[in-house]
N, CA and C of each residue as an Amber inpcrd file, in Angstrom:
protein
   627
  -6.8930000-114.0410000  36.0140000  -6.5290000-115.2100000  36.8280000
  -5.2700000-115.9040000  36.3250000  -4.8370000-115.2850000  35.1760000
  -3.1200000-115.8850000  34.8180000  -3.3400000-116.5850000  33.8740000
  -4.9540000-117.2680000  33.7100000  -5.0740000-118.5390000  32.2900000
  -5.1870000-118.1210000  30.8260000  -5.1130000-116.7390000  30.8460000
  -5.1640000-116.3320000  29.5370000  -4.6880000-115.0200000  29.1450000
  -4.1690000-114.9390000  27.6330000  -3.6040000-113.3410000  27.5760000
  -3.9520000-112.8010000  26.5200000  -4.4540000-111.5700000  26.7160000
  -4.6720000-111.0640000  25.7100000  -3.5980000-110.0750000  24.7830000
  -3.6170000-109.5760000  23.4290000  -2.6770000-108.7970000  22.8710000
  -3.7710000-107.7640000  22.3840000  -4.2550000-106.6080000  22.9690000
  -4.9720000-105.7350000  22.0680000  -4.8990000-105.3230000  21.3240000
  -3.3530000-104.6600000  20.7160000  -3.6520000-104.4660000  19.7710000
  -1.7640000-104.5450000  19.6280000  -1.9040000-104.9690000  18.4770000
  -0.0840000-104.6540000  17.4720000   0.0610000-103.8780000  16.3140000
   0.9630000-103.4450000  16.0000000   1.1830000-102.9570000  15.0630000
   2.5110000-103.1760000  14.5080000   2.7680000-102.8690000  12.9210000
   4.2690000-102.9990000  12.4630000   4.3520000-102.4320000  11.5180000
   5.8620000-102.0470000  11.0660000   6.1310000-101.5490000   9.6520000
   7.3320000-102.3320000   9.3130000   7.1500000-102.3310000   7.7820000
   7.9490000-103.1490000   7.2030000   9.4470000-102.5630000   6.8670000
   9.1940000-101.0420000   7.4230000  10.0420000-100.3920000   7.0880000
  10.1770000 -99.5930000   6.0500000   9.5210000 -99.6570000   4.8960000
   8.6770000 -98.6320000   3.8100000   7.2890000 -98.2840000   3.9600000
   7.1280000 -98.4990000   3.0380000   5.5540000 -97.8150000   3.1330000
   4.6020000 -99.0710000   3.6180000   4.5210000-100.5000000   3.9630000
   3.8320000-101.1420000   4.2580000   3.5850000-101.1980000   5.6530000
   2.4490000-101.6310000   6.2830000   1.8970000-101.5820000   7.4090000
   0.9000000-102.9160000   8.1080000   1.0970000-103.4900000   9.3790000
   0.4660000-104.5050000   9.9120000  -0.4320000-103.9450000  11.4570000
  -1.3110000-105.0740000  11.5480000  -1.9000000-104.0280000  12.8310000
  -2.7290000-105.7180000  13.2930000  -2.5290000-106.0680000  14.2600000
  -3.7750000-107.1970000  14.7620000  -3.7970000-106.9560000  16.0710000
  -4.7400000-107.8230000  17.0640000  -5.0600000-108.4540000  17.7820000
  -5.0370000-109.8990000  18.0180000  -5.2620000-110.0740000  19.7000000
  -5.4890000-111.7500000  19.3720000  -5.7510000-111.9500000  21.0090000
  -6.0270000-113.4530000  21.3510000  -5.7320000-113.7590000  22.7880000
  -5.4830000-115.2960000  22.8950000  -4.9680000-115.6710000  24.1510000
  -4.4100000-116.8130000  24.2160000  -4.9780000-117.5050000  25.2700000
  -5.4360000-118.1730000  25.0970000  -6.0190000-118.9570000  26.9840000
  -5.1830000-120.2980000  27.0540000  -5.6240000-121.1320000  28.5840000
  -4.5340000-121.8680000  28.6700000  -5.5540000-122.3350000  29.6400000
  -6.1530000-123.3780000  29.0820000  -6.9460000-124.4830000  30.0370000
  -6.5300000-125.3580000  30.5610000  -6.7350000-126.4100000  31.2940000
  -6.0080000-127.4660000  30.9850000  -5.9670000-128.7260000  30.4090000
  -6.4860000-128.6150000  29.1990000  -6.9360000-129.6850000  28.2670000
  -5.3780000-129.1160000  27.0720000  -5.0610000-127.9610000  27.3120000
  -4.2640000-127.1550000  26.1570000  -4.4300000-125.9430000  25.5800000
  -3.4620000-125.2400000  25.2940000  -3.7900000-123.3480000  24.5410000
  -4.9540000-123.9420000  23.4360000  -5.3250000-122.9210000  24.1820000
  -6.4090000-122.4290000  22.8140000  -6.6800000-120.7240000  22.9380000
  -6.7080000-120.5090000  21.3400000  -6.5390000-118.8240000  21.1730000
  -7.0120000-118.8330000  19.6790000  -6.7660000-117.1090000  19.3670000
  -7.1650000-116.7640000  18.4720000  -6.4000000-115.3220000  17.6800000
  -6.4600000-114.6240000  16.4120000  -5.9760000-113.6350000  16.2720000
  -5.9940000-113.4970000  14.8650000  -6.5120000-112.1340000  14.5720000
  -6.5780000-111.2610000  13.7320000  -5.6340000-110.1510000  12.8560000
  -5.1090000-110.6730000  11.8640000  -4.1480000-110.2800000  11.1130000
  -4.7240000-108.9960000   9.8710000  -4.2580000-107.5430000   9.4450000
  -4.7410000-106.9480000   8.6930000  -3.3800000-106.8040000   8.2810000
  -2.8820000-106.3690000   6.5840000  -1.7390000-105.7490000   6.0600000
  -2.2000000-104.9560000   5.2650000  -1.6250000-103.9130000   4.6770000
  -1.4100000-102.9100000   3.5890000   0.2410000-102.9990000   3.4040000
   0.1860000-103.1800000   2.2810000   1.2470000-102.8860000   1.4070000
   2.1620000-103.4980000   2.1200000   2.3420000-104.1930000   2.6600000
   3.1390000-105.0330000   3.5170000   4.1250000-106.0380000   2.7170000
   5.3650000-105.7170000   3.3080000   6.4310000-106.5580000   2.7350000
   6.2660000-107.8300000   3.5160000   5.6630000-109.4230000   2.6390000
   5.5280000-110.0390000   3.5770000   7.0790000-111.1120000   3.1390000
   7.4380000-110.8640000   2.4540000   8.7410000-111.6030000   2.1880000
  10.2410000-110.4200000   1.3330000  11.1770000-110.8870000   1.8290000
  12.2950000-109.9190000   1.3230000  13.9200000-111.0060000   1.4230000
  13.7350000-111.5770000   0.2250000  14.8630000-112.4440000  -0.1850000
  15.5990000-112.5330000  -1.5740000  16.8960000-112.3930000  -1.7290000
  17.2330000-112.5630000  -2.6940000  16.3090000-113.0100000  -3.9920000
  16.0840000-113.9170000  -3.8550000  15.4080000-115.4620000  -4.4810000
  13.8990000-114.9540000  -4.4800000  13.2500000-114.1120000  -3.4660000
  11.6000000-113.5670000  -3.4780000  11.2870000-112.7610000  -2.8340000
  10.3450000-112.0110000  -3.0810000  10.0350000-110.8910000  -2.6830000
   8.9710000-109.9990000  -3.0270000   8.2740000-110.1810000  -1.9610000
   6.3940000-109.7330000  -2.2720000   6.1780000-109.2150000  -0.8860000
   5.1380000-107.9210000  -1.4690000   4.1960000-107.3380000  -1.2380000
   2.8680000-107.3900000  -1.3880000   2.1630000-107.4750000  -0.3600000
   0.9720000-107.3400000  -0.3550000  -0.1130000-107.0840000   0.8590000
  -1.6920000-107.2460000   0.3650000  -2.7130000-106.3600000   1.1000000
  -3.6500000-107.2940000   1.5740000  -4.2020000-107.7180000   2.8430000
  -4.5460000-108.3120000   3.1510000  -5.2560000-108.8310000   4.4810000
  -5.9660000-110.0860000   4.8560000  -6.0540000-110.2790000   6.2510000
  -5.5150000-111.6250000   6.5180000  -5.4440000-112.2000000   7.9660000
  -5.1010000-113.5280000   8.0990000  -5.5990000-113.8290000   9.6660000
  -6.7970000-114.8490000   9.6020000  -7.2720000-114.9070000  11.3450000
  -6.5640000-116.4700000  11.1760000  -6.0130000-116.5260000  12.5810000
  -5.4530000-117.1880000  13.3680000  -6.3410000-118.0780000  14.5490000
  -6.5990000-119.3140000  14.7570000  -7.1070000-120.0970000  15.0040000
  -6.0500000-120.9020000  15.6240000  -6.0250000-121.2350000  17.1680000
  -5.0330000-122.4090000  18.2300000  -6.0900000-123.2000000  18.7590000
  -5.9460000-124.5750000  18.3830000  -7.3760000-125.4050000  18.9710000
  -6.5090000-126.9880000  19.2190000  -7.7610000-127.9220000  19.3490000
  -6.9840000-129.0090000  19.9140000  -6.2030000-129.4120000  18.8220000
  -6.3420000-129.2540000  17.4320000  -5.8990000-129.5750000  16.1730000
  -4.5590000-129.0820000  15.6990000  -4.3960000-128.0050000  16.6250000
  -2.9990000-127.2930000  15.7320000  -3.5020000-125.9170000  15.4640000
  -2.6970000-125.5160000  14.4760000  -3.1880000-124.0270000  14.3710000
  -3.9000000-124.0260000  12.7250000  -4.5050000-122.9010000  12.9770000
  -4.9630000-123.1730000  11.3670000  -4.8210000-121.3660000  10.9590000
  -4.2640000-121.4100000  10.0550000  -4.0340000-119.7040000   9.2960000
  -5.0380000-120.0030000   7.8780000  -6.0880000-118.8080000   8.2750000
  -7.1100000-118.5060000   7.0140000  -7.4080000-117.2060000   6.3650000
  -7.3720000-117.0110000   5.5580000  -7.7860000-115.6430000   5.0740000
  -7.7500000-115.6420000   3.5640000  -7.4910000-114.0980000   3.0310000
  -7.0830000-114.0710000   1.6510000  -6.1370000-112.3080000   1.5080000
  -5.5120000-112.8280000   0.0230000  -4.2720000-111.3910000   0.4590000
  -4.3170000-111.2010000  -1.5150000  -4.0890000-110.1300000  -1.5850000
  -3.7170000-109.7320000  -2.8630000  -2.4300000-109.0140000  -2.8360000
  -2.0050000-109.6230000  -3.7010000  -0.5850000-109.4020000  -4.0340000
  -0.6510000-108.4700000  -4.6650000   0.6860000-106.9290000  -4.5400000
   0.7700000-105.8710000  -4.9260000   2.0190000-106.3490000  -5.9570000
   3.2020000-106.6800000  -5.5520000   3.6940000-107.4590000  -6.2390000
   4.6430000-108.1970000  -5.7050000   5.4960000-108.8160000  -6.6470000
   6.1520000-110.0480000  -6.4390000   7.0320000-110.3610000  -7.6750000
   8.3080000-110.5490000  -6.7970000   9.1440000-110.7250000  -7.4910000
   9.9360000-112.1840000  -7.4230000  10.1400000-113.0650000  -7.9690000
  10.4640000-114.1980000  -7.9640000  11.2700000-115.1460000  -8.9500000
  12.8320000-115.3960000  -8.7480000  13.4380000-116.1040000  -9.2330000
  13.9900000-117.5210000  -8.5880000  13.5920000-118.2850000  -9.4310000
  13.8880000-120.0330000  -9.2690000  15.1180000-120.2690000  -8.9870000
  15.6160000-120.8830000  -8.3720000  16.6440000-121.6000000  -8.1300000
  16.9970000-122.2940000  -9.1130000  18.2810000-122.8740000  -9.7550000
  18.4760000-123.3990000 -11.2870000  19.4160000-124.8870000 -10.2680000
  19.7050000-124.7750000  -9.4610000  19.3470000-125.7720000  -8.7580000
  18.9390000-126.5310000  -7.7200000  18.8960000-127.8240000  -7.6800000
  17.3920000-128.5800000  -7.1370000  18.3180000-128.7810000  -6.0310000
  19.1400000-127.9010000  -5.2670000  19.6490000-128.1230000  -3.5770000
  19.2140000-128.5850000  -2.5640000  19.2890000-129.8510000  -2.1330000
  18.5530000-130.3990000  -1.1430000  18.6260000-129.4090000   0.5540000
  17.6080000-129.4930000   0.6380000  17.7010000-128.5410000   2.4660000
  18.8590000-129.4200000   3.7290000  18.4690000-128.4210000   4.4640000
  18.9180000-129.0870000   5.3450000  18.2610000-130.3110000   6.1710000
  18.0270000-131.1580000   6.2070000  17.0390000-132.3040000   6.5730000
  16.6250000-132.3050000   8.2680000  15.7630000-132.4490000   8.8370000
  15.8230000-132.1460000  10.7270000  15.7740000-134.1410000  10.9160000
  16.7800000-134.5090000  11.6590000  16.8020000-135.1270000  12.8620000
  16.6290000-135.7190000  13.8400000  15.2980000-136.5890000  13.8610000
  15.0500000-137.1110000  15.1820000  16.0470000-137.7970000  16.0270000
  16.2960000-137.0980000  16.9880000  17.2150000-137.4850000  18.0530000
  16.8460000-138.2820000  19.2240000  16.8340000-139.5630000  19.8210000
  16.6970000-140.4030000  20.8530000  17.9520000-140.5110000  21.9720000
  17.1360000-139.9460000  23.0400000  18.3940000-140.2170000  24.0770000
  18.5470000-141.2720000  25.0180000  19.7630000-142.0900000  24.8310000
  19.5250000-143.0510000  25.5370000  20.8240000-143.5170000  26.6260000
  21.1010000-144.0910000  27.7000000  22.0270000-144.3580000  28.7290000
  21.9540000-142.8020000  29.2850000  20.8920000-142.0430000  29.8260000
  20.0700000-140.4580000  30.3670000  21.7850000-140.6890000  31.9080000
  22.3750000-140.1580000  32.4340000  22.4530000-139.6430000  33.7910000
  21.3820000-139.9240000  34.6760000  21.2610000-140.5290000  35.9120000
  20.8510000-140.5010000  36.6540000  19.4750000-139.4840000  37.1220000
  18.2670000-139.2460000  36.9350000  17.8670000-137.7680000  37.3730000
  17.7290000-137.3790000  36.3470000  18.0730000-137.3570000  34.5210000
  17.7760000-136.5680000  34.0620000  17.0200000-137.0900000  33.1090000
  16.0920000-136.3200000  32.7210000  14.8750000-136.4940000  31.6670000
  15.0490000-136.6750000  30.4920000  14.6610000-137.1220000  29.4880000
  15.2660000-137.5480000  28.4330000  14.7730000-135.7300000  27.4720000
  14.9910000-134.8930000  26.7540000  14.3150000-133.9320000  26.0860000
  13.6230000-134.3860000  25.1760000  11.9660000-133.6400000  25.1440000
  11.4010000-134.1250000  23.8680000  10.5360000-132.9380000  23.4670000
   9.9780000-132.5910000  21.8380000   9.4810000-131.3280000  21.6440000
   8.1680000-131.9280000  21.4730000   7.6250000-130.8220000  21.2770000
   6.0450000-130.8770000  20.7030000   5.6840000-129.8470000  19.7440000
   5.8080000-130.8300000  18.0720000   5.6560000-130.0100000  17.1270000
   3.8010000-129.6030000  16.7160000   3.6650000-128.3150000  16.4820000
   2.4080000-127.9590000  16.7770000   1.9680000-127.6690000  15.1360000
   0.7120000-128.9560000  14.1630000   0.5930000-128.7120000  13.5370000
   0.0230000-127.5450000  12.9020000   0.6670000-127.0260000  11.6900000
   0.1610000-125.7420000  10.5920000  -0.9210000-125.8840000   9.9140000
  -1.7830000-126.1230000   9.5740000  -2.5570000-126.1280000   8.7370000
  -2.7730000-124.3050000   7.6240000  -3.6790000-124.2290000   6.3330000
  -3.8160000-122.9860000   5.9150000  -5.0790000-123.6940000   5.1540000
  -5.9630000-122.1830000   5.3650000  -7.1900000-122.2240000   3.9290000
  -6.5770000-121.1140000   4.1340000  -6.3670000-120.7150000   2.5140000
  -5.7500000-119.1620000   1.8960000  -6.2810000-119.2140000   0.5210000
  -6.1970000-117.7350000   0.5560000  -6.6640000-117.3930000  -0.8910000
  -5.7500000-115.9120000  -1.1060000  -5.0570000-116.7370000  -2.6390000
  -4.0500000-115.5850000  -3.4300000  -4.4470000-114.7970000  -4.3050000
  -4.6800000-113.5790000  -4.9580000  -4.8600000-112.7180000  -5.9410000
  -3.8700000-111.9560000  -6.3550000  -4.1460000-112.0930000  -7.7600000
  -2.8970000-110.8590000  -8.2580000  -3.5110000-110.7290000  -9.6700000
  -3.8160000-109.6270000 -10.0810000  -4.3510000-108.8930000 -11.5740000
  -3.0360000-109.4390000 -12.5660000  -2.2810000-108.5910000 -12.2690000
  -0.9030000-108.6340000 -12.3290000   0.2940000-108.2340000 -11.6970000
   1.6830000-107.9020000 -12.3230000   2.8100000-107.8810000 -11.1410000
   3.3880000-108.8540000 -10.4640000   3.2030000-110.2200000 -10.8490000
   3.9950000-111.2640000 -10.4850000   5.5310000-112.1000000 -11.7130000
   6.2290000-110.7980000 -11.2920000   7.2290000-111.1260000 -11.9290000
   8.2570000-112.2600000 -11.9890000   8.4380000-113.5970000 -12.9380000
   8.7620000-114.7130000 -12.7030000  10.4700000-114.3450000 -13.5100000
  11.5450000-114.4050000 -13.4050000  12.5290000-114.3380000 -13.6980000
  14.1960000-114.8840000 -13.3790000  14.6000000-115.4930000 -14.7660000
  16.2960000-116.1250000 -14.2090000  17.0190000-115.4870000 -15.1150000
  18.1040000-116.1350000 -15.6130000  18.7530000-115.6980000 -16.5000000
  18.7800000-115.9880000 -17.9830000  17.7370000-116.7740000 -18.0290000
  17.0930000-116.9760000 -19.6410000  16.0100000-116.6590000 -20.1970000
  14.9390000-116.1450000 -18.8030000  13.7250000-115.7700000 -19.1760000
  13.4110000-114.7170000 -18.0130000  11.7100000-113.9700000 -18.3900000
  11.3430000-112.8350000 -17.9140000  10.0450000-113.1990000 -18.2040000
   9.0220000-113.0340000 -17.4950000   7.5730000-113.1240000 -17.4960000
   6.9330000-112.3360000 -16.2140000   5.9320000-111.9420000 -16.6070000
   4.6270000-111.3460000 -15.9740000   3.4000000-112.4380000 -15.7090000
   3.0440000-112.0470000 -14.5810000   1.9370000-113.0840000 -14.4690000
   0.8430000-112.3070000 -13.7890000  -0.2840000-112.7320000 -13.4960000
  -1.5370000-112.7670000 -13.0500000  -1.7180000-114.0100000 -12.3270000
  -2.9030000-114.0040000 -10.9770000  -3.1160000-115.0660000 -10.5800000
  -4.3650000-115.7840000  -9.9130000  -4.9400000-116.1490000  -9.1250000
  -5.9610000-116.6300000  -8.3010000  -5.6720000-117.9220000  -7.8400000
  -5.0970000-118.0850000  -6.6560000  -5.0160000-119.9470000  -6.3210000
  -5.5080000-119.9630000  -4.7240000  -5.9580000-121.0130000  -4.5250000
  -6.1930000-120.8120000  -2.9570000  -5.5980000-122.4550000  -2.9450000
  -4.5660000-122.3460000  -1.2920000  -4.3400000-123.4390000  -0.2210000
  -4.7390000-123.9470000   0.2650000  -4.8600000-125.1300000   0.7900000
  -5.4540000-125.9290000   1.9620000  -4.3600000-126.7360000   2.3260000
  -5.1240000-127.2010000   3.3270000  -4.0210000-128.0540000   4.0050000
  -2.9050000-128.0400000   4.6710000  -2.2560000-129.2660000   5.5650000
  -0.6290000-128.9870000   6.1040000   0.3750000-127.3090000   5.4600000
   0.7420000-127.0260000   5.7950000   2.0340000-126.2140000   5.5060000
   2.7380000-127.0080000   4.5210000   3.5770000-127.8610000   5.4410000
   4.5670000-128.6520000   4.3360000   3.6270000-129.0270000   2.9990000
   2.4730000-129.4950000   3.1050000   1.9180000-130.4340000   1.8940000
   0.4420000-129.8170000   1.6030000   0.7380000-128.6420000   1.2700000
  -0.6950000-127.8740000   0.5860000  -1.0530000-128.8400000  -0.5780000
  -2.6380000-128.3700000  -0.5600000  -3.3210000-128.6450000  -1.6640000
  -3.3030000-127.5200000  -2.4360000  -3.0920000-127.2690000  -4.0760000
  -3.7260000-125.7520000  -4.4450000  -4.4800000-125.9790000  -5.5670000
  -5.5930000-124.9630000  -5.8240000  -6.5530000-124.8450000  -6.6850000
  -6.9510000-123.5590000  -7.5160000  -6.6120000-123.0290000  -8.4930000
  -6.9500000-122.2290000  -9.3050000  -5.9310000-122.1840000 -10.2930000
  -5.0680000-121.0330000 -10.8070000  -4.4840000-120.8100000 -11.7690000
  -3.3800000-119.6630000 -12.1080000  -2.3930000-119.7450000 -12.7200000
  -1.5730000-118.6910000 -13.1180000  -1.5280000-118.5030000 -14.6080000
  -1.8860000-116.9980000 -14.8450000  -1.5920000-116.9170000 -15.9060000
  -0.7520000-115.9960000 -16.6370000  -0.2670000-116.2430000 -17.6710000
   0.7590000-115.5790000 -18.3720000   0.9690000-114.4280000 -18.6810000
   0.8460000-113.2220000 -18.5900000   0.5700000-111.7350000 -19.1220000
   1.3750000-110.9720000 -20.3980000   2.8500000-111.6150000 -20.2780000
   3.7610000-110.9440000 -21.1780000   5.3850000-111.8810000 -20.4580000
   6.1700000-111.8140000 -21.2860000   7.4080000-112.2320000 -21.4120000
   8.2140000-112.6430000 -22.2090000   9.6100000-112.8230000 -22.2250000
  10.9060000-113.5610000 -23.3570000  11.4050000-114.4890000 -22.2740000
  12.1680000-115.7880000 -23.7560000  12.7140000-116.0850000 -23.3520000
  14.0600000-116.5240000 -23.9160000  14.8000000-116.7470000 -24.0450000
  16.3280000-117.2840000 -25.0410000  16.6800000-118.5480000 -25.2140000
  16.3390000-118.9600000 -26.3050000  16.6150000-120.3720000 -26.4240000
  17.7910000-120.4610000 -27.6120000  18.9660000-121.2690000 -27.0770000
  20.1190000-120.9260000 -28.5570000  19.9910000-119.6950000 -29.0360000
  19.9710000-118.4450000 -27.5880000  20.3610000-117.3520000 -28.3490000
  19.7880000-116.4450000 -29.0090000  18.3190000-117.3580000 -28.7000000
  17.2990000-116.8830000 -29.9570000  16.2140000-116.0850000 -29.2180000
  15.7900000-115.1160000 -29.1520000  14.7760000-114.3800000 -28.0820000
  13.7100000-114.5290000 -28.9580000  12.4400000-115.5420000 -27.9400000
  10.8810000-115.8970000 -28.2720000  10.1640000-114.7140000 -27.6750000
   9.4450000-114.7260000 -27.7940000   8.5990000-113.9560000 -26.9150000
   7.0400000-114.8340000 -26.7700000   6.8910000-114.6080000 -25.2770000
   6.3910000-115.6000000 -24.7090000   4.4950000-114.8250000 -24.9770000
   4.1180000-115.5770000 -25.6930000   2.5340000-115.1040000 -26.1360000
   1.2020000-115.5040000 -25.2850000   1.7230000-116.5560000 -24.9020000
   0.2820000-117.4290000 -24.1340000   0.8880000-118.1420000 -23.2230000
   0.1000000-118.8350000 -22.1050000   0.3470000-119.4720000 -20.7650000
  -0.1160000-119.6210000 -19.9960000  -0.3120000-120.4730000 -19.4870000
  -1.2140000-121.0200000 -18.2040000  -0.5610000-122.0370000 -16.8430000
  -0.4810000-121.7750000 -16.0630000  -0.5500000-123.0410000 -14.9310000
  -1.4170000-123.2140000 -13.8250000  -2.0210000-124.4160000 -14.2330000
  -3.1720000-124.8760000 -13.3510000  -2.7860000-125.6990000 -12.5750000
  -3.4980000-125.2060000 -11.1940000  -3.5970000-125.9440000  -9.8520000
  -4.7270000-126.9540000  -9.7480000  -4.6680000-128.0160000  -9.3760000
  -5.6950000-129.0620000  -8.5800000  -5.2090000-129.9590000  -7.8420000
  -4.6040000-129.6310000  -6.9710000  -4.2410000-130.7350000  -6.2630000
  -2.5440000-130.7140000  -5.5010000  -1.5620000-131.3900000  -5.3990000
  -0.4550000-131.0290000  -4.7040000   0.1900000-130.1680000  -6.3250000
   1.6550000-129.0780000  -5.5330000   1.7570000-128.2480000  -6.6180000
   2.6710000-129.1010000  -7.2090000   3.3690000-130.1580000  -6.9220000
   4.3060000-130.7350000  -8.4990000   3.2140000-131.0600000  -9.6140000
   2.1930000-131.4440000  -9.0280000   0.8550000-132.1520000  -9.9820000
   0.5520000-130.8180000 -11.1010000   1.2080000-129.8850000 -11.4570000
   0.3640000-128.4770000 -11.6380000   0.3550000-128.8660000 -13.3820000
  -0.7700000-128.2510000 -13.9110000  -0.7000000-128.3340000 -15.5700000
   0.2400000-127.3640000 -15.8880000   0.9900000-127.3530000 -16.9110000
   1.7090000-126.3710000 -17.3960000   1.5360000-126.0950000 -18.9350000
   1.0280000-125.5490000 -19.4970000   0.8470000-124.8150000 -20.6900000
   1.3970000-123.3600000 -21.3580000   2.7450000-123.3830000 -21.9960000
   2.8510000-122.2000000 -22.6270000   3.0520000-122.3330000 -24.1140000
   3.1610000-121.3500000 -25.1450000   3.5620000-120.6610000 -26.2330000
   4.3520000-120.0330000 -26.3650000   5.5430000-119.6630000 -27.4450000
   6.6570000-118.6610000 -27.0450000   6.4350000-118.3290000 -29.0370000
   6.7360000-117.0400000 -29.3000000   7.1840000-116.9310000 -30.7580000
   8.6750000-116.3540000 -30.8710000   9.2830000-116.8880000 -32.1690000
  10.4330000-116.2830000 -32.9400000  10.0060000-115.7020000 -34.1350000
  10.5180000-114.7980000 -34.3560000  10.2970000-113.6580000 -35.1740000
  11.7230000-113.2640000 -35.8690000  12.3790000-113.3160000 -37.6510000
  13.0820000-112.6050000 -37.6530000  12.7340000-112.8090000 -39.5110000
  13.5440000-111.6060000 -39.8710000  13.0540000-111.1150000 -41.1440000
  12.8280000-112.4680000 -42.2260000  11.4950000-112.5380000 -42.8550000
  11.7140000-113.5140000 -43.8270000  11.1030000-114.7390000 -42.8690000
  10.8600000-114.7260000 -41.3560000  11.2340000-116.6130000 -40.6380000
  10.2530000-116.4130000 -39.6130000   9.2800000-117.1390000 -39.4750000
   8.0940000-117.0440000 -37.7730000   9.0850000-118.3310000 -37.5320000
   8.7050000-118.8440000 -36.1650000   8.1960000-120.1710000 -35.8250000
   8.0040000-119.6940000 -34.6240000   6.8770000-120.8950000 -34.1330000
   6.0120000-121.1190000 -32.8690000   6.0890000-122.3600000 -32.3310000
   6.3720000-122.4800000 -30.9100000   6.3550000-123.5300000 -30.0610000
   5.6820000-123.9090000 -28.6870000   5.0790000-124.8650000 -28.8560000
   4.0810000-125.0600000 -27.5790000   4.7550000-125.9370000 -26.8970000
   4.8560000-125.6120000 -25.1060000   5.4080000-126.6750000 -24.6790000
   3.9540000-126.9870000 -23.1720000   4.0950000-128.3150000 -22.7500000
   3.2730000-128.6040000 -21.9120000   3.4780000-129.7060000 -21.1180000
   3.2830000-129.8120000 -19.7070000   3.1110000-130.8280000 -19.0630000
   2.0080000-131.0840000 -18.1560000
């Protein structure tokens, strides 16, 4: 009858060896869309950027209701590669635009931003490679999302597996580490250890916030 659509089935490649495949459908009442849809990956490149870049295996159902959308599932990371920005570059900022003295006849334009929400859940044994130009680390992980897009909540933990780092020149090697989630991610605990080692000399340093 035209009020609703379905997608039986999709598929994708990432272009290597990773692979996507869902379903879903869309209806259109008139109260507002409401729909649904089913996300599966293997080995799936779900990001490919300078700056990051991960793979991984997974599902993600898709939920359109009066609320917004909500993305839930959980994915294990095959791996991931990830270097920080060294600096704190502000974005590009969006705009609210008001139109006013309209032409005769014409409507003023206005959007309708459709909230994100996520419950997610991350895994990784290991293979989450954290790296700049002073340091190198391995990580492991478990954290799960909630909440807005822009303003997740997260909860679990990263932990340290192996790494160096150079301080004055001096290569530590990074022994222990932790970062814990509870709550928004600037809030995160941070706990590491690093050692220096050279003939005759240890020292050890803990740093934390």
């Amino acid at each position: 009858d035209g009020s609703s659509l379905e997608l039986t089935r999709l598929s994708a490649s990432d272009g290597d060896d990773g692979q996507l495949s869902g379903s879903g459908q869309i209806r259109l009442p008139a109260e507002g869309a409401r729909g649904e849809a089913r996300l599966d990956f293997q080995n799936f490149r779900a990001a490919r950027r300078g700056d990051l870049s991960i793979t991984a295996t997974g599902d993600a159902d898709i939920q359109l209701d009066e609320r917004g959308i909500l993305i839930a599932g959980q994915s294990r990371i095959d791996h991931a590669r990830i270097r920080p920005s060294l600096n704190d570059s502000a974005s590009i900022p969006e705009i609210d635009v008001q139109e006013v003295n309209l032409p005769k006849g014409r409507q003023s334009y206005s959007r309708t931003i459709i909230p994100v929400r996520v419950d997610y859940q991350l895994e990784a044994e290991r293979n989450v490679y954290v790296t700049s130009s002073t340091f190198s680390s391995e990580w492991g992980l478990d954290i799960g999302a909630t909440g807005a897009v822009g303003k997740p909540e997260l909860s679990g933990q990263a932990t340290l597996l192996d790494g160096t780092a150079f301080v004055f020149n001096r290569r530590f090697s990074l022994e222990g580490g932790q970062v814990v989630f509870s709550g928004s991610p600037g809030d995160a605990r941070v706990d590491l250890t690093a050692r220096h080692e050279r003939s005759g000399f240890s020292a050890t340093a803990s740093a934390s916030s």
